[in-house]
C-alpha positions, -999 to 999 in steps of 0.1 A, spaced: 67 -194 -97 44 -223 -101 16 -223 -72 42 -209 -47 28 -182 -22 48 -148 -19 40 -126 8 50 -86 18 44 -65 43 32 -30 31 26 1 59 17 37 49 12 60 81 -10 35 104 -21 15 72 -9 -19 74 -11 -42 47 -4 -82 43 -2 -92 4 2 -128 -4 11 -134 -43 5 -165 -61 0 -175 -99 -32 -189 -101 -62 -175 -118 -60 -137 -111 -79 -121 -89 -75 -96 -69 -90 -91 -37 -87 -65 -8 -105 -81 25 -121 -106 7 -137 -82 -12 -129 -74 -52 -105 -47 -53 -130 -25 -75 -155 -27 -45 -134 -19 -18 -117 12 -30 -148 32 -40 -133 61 -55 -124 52 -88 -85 68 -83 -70 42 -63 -80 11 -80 -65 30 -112 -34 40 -90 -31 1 -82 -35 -11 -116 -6 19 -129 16 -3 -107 14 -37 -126 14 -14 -161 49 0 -150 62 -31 -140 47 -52 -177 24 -79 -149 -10 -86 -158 -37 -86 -133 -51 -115 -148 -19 -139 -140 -13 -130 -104 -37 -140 -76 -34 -109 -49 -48 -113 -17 -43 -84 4 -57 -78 44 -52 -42 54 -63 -22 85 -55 13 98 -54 44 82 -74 61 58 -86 48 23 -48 65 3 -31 54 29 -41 18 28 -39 19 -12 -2 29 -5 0 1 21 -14 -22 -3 10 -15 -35 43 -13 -13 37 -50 1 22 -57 -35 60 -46 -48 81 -65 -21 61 -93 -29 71 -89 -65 105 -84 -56 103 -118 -36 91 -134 -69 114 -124 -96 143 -103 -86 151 -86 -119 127 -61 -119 139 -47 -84 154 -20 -110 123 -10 -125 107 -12 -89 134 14 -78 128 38 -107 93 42 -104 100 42 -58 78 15 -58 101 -1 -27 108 34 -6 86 31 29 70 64 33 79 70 73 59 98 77 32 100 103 11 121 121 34 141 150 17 141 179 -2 163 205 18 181 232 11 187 264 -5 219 272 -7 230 234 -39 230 213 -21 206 187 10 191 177 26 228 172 -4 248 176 -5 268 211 -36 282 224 -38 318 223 -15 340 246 -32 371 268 -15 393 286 -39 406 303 
């Protein structure tokens, strides 16, 4: 894995994420930005760093680029660690058994149903009178 680029495609909801791997120097940047600054609650960058700690990768041996657009700020941390895994996966494919244990390679298909016609919501309905 010497200077070769691996890249993954991450989506969570709308949340689309592009994460390009390469062993370089280690950093780790979302959006050109450190990955500290751009998630500014304090849970997600620790979510993202419980997902090198499961798999035994450093953060300081791996340089991560990540873009990511859409979504919310958990769905694009989701986005992020799913292309961050296939990525992985890409790199070294021994650990696609520890990937599997922890679902670190399931897509979560879920999104948001949408509004109907002539309802308040997706399934809401707007109030019945009879009279």
């Amino acid at each position: 894995m010497k200077n070769e680029k691996f890249n993954g495609l991450g989506k969570k909801k709308t949340a689309i994420a592009r994460v390009i791997i390469c062993k370089i120097n280690g950093f780790f940047t979302i959006n050109k930005k450190p990955y500290k600054q751009y998630f500014a609650r304090h849970a997600l960058s620790i979510w993202l760093e419980k997902l090198f700690q499961t798999i035994n990768i450093s953060l300081d041996k791996l340089d991560i680029k990540a873009k990511v657009d859409g979504g919310g700020e958990k769905g694009q941390a989701e986005a992020i660690a799913y292309g961050i895994s296939k990525a992985l996966l890409k790199s070294d494919h021994n650990i696609r058994a520890t990937l599997r244990k922890h679902k670190l390679l399931t897509r979560d298909s879920r999104i948001v149903e949408r509004k109907k016609y002539g309802q308040a919501g997706a399934r809401k309905k707007f109030q019945f009178s009879k009279r």
